[in-house]
C-alpha positions in Angstrom: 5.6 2.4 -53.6 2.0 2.9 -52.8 0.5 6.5 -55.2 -0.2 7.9 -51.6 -3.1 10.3 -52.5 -5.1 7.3 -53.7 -4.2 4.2 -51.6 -3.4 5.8 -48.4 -4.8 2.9 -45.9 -2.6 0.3 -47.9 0.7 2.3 -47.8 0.1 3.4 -44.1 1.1 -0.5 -42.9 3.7 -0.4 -45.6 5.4 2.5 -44.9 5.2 1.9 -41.0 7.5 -1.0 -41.6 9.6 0.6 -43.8 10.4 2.7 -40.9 11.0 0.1 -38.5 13.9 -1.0 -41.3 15.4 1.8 -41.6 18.5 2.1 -38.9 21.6 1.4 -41.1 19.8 3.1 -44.0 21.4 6.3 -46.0 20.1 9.7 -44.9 18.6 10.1 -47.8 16.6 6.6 -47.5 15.2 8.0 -43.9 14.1 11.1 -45.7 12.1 9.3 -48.6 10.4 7.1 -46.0 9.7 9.4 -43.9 8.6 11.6 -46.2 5.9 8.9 -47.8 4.3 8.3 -43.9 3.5 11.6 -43.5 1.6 12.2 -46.8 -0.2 8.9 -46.3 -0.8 10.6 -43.0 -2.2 13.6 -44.3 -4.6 11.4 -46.3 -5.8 9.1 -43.5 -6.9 12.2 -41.4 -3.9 12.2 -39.6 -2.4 15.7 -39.7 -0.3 15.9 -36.3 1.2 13.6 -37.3 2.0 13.9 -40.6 3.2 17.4 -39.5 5.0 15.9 -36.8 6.8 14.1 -39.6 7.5 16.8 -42.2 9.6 18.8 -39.4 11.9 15.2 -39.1 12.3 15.5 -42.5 13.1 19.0 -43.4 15.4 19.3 -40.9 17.1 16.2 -42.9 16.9 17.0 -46.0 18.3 20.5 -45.4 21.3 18.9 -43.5 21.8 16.9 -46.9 21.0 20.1 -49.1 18.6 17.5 -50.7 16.4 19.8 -52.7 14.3 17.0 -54.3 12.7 15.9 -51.2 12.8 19.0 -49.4 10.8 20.3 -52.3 7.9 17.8 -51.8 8.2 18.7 -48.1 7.2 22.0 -48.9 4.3 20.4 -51.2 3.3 18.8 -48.1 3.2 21.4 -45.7 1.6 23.3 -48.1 -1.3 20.8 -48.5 -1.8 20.2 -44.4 -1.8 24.8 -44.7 -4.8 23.9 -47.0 -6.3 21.3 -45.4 -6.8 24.3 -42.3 -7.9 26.9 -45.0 -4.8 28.6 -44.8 -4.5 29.3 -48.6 -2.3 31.7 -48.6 0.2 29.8 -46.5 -0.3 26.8 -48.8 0.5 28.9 -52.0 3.3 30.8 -50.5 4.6 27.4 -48.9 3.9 25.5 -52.2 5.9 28.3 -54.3 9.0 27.7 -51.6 9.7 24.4 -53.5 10.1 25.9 -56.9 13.3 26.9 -56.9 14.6 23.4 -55.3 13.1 21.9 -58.2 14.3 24.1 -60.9 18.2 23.5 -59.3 17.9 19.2 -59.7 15.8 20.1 -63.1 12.5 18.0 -61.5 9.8 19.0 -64.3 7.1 16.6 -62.7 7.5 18.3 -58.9 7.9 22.0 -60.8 4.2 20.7 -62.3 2.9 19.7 -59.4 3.3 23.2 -57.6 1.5 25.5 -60.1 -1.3 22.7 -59.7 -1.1 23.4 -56.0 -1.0 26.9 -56.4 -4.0 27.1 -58.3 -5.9 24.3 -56.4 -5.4 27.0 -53.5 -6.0 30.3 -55.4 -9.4 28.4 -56.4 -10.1 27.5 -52.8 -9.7 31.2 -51.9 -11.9 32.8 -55.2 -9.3 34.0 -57.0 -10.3 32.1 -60.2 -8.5 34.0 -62.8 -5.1 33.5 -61.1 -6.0 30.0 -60.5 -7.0 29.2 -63.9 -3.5 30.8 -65.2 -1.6 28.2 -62.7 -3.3 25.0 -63.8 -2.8 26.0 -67.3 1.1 26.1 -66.6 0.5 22.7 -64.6 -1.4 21.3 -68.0 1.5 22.4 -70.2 4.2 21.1 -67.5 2.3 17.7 -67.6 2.1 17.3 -71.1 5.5 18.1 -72.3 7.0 14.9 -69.8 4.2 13.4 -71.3 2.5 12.4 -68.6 -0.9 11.9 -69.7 -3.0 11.2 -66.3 -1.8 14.0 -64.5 -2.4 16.8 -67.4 -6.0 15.2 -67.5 -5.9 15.6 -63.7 -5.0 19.6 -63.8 -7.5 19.2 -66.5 -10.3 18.6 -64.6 -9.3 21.0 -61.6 -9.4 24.0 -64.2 -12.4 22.8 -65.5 -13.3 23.1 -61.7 -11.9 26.5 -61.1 -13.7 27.4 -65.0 -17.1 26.1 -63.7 -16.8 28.4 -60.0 -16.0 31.5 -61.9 -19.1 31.5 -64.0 -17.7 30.3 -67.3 -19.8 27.3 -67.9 -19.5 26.4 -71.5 -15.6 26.9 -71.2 -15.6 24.3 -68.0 -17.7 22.1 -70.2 -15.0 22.2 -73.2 -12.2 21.8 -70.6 -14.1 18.6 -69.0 -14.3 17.4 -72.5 -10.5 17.8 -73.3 -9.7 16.2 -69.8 -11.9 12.7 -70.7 -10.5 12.7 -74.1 -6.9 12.9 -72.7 -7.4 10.3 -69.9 -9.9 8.0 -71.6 -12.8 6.1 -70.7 -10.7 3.9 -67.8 -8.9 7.0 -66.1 -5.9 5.6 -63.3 -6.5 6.0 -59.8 -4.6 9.4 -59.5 -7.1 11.0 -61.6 -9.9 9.7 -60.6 -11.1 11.6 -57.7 -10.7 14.9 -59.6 -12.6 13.5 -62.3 -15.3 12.0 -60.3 -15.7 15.4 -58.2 -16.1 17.8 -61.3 -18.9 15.5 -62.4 -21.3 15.3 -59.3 -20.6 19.2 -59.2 -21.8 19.4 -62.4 -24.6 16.8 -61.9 -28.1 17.2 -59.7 -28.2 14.8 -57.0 -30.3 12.3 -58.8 -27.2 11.8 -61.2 -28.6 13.6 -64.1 -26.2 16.4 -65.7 -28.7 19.6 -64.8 -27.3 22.8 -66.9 -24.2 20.6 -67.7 -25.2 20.8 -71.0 -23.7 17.3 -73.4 -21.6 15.2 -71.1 -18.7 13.9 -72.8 -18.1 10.7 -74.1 -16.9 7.8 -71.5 -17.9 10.3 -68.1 -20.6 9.1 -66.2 -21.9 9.4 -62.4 -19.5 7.9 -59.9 -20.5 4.5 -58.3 -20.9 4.9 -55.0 -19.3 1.4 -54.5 -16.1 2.9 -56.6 -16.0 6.0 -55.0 -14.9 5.0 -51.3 -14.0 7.7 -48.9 -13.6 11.2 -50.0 -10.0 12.5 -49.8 -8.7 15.5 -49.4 -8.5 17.6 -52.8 -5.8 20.3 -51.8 -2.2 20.3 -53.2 0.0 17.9 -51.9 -1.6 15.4 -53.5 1.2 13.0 -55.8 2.9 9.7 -55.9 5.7 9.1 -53.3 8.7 6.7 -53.5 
């Protein structure tokens, strides 16, 4: 399947005909699909619908008692609630899934909503709080060894670092983040990476007060960098 936060035009088509396919299917094959169209939703601008979907697919994953998916239900929700600047719907939402996750023992989706919740806390300035929840997401990450997304939750703390005044700690954070992911970073970890820098840099692409950049970031190409997409939790591979 198509990492939905990063592809989302391609996986629209995709998953449109996945749905067409799917009479005959197992409940739990409606939900997954389902599921995946609405966050590629989300992403193309497309949030009626993509809410439209969610409610289809929490009312089937709770007839299954299928916490896995309901659980990035509630991730989703949570990101449209952000989307609106509802953050504290989109944390209390996010921190609905937890407990769904910790029953099937998912480590990657438990990950994923402490890096939602503090995504949100940081949207709503409450940067200590949102630097303790991307430090969980950072450990979480990096115990399933899953290098690009700890570098992702990386460079969001950096983020929240750099908005609460702590320069020199978001600069050793940002340098952690590009040692962890390297100098070719995959395409889930590139918008976060590529958003902390331009923050960070004066709009003729120098690095003003960002002190020594580290080694292998640079500006983003504005022929790489293709539409801007939407930075609030929810954001993760489906399928």
């Amino acid at each position: 399947m198509f990492n939905m936060a990063w592809q989302p035009e391609k996986a629209v088509p995709v998953y449109e005909r996945a749905v067409e396919l799917l009479p005959g299917a197992a409940e739990h094959r409606h939900a997954w699909v389902l599921e995946g169209l609405s966050a590629a939703y989300r992403h193309v601008g497309r949030p009626p619908e993509a809410a439209a979907l969610l409610v289809r697919v929490e009312a089937l994953a709770r007839r299954t008692a299928d916490d896995f998916v309901l659980g990035y239900v509630l991730l989703g929700c949570s990101g449209l609630a952000y989307d609106k600047g509802r953050f504290d719907e989109a944390i209390e939402t996010a921190e609905a899934a937890l407990p769904g996750f910790e029953r099937v023992r998912h480590g990657s989706g438990i990950a994923y909503v402490h890096e939602a919740v503090g995504i949100a806390h940081r949207a709503a300035g409450r940067y200590a709080e949102s630097d303790a929840e991307l430090a969980v997401a950072v450990a979480r990450f990096e115990r399933l060894g899953d290098r690009a997304r700890a570098g992702r939750s990386r460079f969001y703390r950096a983020e929240t670092l750099l908005d609460a005044g702590r320069p020199d700690e978001a600069r050793a954070e940002w340098a952690r983040a590009e040692g962890v992911v390297g100098t070719t970073p995959p395409p889930e970890v590139r918008h976060s990476r590529e958003r902390l820098i331009r923050k960070l840099g004066a709009p003729s692409g120098r690095y003003a007060d960002a002190g020594e950049v580290p080694d292998g970031a640079r500006e983003a190409d504005p022929d790489e960098r293709g539409e801007e997409q939407a930075t609030g939790p929810g954001q993760r591979p489906a399928g």
